[in-house]
TITORTOR-468142 format. One record per atom (N, C-alpha, C, O, CB): residue in three letters; atom name; x, y, z. Coordinates in Angstrom, 1 decimal, padded with zeros to 4 digits. Glycine has a CB too. Layout:
% TITORTOR-468142
- ALA, CA, X, Y, Z
...
***
This chain:
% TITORTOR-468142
- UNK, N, -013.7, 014.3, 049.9
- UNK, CA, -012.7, 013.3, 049.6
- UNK, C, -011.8, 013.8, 048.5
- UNK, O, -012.4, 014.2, 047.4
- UNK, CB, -013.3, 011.9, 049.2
- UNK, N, -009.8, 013.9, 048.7
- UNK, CA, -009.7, 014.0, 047.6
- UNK, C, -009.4, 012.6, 046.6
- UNK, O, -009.3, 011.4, 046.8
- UNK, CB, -009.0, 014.9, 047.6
- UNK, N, -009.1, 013.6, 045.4
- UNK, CA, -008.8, 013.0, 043.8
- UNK, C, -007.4, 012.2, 044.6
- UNK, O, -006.6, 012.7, 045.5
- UNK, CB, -008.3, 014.6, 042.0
- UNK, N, -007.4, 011.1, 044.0
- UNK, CA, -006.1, 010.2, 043.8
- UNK, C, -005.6, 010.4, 042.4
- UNK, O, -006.5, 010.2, 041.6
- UNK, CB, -006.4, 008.6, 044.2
- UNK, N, -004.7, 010.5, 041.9
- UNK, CA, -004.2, 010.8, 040.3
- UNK, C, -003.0, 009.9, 040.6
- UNK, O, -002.2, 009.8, 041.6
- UNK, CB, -003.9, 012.7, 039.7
- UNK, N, -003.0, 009.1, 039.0
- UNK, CA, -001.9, 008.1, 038.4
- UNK, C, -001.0, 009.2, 037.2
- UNK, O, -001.7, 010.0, 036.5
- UNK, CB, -002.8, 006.5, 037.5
- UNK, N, 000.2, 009.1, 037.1
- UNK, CA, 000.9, 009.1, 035.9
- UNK, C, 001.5, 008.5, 035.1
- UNK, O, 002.0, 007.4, 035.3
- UNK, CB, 001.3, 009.5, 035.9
- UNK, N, 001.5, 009.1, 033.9
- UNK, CA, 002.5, 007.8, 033.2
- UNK, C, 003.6, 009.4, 032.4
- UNK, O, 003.2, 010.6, 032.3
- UNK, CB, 001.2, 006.3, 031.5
- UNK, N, 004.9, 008.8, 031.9
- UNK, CA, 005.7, 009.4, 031.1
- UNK, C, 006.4, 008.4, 030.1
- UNK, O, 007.3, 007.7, 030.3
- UNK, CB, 006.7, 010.2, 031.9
- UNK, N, 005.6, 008.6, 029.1
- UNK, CA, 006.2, 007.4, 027.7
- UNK, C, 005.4, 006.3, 027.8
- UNK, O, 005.7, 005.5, 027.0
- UNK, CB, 007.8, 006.6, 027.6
- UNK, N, 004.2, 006.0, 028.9
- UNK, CA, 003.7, 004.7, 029.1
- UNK, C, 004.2, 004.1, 029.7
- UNK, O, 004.6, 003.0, 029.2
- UNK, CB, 003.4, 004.0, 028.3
- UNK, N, 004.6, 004.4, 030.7
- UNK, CA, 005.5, 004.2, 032.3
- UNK, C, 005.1, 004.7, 033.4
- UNK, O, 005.0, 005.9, 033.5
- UNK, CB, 006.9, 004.8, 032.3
- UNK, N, 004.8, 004.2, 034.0
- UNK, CA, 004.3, 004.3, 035.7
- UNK, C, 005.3, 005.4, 036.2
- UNK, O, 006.5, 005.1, 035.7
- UNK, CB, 004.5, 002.6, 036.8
- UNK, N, 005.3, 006.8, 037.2
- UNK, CA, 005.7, 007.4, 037.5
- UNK, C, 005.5, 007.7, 038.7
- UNK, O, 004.9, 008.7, 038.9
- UNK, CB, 005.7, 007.8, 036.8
- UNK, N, 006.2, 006.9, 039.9
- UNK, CA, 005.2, 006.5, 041.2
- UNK, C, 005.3, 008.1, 042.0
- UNK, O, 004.8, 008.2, 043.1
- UNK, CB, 005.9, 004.9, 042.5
- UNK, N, 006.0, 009.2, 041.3
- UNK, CA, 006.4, 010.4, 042.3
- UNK, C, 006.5, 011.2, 041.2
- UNK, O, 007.5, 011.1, 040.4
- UNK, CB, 007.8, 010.3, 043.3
- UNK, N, 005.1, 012.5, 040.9
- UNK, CA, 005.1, 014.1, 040.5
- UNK, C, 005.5, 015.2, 041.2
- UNK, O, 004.9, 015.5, 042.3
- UNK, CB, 003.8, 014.5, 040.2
- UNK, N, 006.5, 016.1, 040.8
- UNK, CA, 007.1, 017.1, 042.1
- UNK, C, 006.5, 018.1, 041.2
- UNK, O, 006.6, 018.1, 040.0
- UNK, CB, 008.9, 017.2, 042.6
- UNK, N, 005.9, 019.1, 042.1
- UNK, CA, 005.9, 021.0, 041.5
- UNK, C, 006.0, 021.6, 041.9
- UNK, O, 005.3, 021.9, 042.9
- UNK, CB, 005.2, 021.8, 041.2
- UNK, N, 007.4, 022.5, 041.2
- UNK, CA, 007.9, 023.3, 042.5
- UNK, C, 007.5, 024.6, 041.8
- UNK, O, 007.1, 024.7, 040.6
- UNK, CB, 009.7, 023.1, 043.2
- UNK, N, 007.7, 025.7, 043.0
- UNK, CA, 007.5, 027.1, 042.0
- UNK, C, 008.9, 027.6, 042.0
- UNK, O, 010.0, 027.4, 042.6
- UNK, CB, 006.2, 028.5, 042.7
- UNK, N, 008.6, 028.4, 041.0
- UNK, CA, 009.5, 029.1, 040.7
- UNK, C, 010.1, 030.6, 041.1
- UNK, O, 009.3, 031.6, 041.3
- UNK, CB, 009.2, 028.9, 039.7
- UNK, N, 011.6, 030.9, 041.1
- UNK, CA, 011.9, 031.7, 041.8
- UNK, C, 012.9, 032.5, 041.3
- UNK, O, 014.0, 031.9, 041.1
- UNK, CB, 012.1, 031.3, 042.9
- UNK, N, 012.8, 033.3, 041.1
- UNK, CA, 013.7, 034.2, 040.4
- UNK, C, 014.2, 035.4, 041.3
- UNK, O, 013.4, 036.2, 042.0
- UNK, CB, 012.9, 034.7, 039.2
- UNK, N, 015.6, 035.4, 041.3
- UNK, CA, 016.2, 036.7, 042.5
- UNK, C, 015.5, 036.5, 043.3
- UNK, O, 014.6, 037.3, 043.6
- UNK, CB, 016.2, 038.2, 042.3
- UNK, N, 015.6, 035.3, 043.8
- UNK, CA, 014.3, 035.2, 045.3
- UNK, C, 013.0, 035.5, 045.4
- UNK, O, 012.5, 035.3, 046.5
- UNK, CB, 014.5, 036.1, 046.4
- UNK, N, 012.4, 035.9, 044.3
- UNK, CA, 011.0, 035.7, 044.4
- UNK, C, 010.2, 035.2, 043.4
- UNK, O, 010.5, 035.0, 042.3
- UNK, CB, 010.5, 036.9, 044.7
- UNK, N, 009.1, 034.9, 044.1
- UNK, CA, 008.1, 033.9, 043.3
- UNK, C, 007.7, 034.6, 042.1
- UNK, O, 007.2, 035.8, 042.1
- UNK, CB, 006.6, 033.6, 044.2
- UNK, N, 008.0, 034.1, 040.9
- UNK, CA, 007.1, 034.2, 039.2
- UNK, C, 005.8, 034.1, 039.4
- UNK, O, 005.0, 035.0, 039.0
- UNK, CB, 007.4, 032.9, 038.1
- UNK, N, 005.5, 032.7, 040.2
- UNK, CA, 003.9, 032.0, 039.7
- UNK, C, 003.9, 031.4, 038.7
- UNK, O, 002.8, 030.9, 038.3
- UNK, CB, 002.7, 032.8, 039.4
- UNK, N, 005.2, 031.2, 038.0
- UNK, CA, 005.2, 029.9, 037.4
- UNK, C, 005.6, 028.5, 038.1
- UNK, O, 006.4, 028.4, 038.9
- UNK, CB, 005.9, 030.1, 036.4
- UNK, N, 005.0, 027.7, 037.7
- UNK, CA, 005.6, 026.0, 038.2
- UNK, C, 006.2, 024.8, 037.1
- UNK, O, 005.9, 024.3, 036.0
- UNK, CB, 004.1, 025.2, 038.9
- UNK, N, 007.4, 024.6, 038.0
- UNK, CA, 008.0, 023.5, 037.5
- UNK, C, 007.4, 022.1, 037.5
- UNK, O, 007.2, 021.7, 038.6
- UNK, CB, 009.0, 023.4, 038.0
- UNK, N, 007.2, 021.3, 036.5
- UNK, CA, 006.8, 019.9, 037.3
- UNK, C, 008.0, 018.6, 036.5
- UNK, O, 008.2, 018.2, 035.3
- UNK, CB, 004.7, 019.5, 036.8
- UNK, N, 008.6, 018.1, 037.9
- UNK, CA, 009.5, 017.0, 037.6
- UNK, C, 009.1, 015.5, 037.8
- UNK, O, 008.4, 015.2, 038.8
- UNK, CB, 010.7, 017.3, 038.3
- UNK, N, 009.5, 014.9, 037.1
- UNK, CA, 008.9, 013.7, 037.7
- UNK, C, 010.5, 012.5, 038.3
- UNK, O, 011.7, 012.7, 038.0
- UNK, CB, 007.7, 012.8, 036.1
- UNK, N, 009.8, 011.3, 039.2
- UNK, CA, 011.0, 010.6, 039.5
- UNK, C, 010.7, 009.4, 038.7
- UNK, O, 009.5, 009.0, 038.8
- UNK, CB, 011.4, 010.4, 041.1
- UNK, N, 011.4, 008.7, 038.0
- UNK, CA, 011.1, 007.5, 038.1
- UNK, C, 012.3, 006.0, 037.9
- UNK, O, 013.5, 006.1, 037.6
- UNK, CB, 010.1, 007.5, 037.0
- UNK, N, 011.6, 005.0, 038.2
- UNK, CA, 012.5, 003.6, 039.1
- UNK, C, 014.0, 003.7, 038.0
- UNK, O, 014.3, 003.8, 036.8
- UNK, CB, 011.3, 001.4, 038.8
- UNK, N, 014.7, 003.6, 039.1
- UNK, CA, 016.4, 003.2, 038.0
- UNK, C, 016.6, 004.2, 037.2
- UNK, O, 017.7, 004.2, 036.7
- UNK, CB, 016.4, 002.0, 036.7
- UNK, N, 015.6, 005.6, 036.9
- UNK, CA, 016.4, 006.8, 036.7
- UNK, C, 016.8, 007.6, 037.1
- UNK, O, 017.9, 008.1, 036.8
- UNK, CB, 016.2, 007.3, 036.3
- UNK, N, 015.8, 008.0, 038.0
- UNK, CA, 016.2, 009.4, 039.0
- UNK, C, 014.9, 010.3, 038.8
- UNK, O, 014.1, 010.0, 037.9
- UNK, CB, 017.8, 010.3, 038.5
- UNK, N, 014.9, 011.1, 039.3
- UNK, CA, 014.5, 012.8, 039.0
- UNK, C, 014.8, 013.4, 038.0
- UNK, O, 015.9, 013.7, 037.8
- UNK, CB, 015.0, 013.7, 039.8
- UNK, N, 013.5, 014.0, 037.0
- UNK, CA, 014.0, 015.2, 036.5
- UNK, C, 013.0, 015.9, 036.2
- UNK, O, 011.8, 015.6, 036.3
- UNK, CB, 014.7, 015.2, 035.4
- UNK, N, 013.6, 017.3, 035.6
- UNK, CA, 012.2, 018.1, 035.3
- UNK, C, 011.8, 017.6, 033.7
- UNK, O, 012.4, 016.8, 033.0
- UNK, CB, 012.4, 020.0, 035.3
- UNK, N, 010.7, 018.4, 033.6
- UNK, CA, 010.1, 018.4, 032.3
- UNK, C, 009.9, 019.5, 031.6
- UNK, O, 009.0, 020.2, 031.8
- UNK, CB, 008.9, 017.9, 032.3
- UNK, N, 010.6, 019.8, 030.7
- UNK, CA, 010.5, 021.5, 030.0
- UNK, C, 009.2, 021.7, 030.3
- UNK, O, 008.5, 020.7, 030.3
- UNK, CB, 010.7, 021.8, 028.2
- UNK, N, 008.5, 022.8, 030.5
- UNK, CA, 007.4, 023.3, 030.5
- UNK, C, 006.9, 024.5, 029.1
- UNK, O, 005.8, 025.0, 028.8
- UNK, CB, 007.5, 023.8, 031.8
- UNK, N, 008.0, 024.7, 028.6
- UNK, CA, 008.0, 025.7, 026.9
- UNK, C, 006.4, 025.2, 026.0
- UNK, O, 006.6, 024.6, 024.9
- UNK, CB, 009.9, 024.9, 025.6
- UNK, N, 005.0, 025.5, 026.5
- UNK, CA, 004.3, 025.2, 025.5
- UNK, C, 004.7, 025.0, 023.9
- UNK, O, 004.4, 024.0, 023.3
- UNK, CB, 003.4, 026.0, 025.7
- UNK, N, 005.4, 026.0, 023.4
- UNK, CA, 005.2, 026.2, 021.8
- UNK, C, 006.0, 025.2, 021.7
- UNK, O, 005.4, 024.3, 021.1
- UNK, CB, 005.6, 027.6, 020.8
- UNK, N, 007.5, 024.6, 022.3
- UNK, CA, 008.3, 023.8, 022.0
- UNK, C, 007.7, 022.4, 022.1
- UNK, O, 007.9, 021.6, 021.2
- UNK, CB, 009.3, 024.1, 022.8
- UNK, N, 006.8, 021.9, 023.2
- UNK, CA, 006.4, 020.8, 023.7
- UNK, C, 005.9, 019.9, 022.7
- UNK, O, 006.3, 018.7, 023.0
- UNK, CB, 005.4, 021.0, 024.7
- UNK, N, 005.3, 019.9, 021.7
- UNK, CA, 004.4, 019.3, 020.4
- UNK, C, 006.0, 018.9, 019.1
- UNK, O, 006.1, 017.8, 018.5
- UNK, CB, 002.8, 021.0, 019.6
- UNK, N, 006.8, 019.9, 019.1
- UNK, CA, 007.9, 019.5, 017.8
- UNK, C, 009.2, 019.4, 019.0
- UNK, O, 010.2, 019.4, 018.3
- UNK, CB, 008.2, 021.1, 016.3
- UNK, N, 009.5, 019.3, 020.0
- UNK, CA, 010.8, 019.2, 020.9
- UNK, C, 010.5, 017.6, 021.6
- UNK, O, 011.3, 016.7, 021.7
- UNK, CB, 010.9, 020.6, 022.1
- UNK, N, 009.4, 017.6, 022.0
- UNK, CA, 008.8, 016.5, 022.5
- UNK, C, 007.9, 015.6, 022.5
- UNK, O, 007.4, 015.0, 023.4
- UNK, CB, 008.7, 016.7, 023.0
- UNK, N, 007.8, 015.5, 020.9
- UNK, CA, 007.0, 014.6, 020.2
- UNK, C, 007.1, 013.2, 020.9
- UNK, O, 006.2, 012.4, 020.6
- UNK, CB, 007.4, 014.7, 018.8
- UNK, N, 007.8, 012.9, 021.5
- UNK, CA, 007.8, 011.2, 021.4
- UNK, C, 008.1, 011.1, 023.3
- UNK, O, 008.5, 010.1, 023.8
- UNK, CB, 009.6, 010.3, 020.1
- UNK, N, 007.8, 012.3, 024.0
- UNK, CA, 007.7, 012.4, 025.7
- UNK, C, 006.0, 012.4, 025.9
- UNK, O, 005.4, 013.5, 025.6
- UNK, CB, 008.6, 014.1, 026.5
- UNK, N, 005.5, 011.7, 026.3
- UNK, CA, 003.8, 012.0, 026.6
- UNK, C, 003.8, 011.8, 027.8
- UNK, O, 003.9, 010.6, 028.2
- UNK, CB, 002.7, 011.0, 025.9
- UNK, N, 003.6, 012.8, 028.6
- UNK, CA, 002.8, 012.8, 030.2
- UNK, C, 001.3, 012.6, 030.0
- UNK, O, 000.5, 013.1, 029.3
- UNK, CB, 002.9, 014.5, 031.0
- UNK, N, 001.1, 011.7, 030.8
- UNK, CA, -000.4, 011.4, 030.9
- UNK, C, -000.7, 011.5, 032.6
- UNK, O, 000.1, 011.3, 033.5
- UNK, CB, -000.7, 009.8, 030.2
- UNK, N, -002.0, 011.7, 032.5
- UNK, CA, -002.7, 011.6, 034.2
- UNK, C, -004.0, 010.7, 034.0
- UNK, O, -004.6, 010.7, 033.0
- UNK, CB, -003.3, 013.4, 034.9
- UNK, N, -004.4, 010.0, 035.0
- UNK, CA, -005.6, 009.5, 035.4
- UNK, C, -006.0, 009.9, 036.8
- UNK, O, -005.2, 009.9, 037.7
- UNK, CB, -005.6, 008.1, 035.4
- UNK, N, -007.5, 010.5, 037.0
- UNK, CA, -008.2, 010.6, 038.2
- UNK, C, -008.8, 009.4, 038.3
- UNK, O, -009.8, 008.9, 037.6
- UNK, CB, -009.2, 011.7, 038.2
- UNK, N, -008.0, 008.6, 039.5
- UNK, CA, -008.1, 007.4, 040.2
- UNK, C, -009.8, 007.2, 040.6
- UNK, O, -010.3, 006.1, 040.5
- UNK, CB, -007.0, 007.5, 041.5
- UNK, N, -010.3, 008.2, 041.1
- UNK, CA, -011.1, 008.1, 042.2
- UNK, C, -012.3, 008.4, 041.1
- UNK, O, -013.4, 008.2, 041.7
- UNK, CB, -010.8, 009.0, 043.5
- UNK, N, -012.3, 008.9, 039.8
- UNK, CA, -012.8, 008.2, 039.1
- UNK, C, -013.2, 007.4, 037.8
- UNK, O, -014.3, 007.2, 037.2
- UNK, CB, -013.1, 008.4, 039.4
- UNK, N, -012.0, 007.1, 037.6
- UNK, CA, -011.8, 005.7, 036.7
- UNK, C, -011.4, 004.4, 037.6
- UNK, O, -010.7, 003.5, 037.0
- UNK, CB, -010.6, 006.0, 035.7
- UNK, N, -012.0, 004.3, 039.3
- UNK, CA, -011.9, 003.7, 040.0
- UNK, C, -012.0, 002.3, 039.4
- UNK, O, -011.1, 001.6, 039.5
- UNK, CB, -012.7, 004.1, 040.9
- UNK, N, -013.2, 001.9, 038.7
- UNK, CA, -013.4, 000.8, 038.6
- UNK, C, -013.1, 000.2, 037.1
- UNK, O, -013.3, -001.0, 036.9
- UNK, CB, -014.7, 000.8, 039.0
- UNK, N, -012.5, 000.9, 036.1
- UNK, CA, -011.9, 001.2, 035.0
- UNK, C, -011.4, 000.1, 034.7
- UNK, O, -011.2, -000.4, 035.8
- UNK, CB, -011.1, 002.1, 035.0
- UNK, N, -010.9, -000.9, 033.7
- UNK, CA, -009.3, -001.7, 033.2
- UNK, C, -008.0, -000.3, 033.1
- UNK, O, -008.6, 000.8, 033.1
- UNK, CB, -009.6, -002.5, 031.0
- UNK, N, -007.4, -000.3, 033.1
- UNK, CA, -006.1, 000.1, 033.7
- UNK, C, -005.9, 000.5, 032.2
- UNK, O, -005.3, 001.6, 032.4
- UNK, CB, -004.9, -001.1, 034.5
- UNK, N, -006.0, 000.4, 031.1
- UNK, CA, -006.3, 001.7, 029.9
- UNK, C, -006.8, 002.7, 030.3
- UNK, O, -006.1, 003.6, 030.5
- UNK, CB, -007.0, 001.4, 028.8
- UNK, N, -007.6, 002.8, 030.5
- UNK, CA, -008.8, 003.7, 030.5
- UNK, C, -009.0, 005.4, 031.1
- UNK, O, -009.3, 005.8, 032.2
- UNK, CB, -009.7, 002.9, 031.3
- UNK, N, -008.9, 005.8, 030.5
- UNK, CA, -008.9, 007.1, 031.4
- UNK, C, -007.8, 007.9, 031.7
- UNK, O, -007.5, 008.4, 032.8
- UNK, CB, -009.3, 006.7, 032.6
- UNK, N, -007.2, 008.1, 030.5
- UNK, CA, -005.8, 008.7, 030.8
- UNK, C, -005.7, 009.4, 030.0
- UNK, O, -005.8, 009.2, 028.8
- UNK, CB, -004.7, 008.0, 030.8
- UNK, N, -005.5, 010.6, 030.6
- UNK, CA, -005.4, 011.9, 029.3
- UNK, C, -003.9, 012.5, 029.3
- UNK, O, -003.4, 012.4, 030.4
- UNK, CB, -006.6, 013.5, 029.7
- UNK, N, -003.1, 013.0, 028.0
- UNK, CA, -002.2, 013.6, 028.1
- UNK, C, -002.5, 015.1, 027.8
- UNK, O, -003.5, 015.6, 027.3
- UNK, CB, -001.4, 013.0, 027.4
- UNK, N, -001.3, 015.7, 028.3
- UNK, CA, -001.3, 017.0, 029.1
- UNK, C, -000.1, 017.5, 028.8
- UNK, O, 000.6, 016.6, 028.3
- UNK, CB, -001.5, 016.7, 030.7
- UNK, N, 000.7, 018.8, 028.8
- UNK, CA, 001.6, 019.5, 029.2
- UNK, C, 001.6, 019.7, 030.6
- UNK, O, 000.6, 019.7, 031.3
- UNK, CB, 001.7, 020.7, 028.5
- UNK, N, 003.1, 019.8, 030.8
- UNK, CA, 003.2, 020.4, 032.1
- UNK, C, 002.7, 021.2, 032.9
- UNK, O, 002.5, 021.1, 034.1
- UNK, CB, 003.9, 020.8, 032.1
- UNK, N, 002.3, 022.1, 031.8
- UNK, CA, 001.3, 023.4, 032.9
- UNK, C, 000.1, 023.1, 033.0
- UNK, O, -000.5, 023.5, 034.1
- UNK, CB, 001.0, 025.0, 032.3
- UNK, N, -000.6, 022.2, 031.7
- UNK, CA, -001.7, 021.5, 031.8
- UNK, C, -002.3, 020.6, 033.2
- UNK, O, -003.3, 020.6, 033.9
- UNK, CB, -001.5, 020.7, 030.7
- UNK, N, -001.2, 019.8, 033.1
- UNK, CA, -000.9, 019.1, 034.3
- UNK, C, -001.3, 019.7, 035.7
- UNK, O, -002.2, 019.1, 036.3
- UNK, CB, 000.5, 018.8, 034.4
- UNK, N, -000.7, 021.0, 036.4
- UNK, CA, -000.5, 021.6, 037.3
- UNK, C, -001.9, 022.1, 037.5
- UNK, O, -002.7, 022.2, 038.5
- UNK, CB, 000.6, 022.5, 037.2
- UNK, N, -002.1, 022.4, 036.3
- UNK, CA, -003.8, 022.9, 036.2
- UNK, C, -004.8, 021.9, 037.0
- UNK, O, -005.4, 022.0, 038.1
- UNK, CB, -004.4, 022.8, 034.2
- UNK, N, -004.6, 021.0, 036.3
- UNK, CA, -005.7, 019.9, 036.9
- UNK, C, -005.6, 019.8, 038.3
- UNK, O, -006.6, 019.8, 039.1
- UNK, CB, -005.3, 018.3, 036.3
- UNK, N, -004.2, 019.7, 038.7
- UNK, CA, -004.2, 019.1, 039.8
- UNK, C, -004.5, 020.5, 041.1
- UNK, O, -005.1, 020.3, 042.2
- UNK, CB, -002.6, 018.2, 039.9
- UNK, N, -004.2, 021.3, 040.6
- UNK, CA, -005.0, 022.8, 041.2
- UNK, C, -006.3, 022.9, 041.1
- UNK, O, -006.9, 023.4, 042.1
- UNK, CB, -004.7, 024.1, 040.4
- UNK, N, -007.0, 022.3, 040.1
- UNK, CA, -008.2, 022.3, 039.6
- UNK, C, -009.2, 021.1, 040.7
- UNK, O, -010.4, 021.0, 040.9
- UNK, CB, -008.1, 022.0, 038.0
- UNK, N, -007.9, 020.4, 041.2
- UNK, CA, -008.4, 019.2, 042.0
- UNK, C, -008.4, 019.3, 043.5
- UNK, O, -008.9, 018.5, 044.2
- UNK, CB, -007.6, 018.0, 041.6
- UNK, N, -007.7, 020.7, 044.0
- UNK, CA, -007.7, 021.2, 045.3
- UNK, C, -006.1, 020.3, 045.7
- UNK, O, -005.8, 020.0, 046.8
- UNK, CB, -009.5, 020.9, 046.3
- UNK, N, -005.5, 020.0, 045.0
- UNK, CA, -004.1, 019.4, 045.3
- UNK, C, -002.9, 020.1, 045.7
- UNK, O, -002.0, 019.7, 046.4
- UNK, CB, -003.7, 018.9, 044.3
- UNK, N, -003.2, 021.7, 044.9
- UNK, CA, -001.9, 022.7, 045.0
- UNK, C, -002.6, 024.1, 045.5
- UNK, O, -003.8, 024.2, 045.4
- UNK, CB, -001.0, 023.0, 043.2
- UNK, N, -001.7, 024.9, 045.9
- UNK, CA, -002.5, 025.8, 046.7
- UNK, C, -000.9, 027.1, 045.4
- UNK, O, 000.3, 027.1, 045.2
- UNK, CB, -002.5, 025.4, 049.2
- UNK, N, -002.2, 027.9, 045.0
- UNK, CA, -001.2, 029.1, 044.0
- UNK, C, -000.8, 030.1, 045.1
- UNK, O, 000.2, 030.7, 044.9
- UNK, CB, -002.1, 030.0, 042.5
- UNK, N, -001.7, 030.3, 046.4
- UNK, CA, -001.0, 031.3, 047.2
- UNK, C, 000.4, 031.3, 047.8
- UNK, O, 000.8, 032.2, 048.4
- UNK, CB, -001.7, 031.4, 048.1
***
């Protein structure tokens, strides 16, 4: 069975995470982008710049929850924040993204 995963960005429901890879002169880095969509804004990405992320984006918090298990949880519970790449990690880590 897989992981079901929730997000939040600022403590906001984020019903759609995109990751795309990245491509340079047409070919793959192996790095990944991750954008999120959300209601009445649109699409966007999220810098991924670790060193910058903590003093550029102090007041942007991505968070994730593994649904499947904080199943039975209150709706606090169980939400960790993450960087971008952090993020990608997990969800790789969760058999979600395929790096080949």
């Amino acid at each position: 069975m897989q992981s079901e995963f929730s997000f939040r960005l600022n403590g906001q429901a984020v019903p759609f995470v995109f990751v795309n890879r990245e491509r340079v002169n047409g070919k793959l880095t192996g790095r990944r982008h991750v954008a999120v969509y959300i209601d009445g804004v649109g699409r966007f990405e999220i810098d991924n710049d670790e060193s910058l992320w903590a003093e550029s984006f102090a007041e942007s918090v991505l968070e994730y929850r593994n649904d499947t298990q904080w199943e039975n949880a209150a709706e606090e519970d169980g939400w960790q924040q993450v960087t971008p790449s952090e993020l990608v990690q997990v969800l790789a880590d969760a058999g979600l993204l395929d790096f080949e």
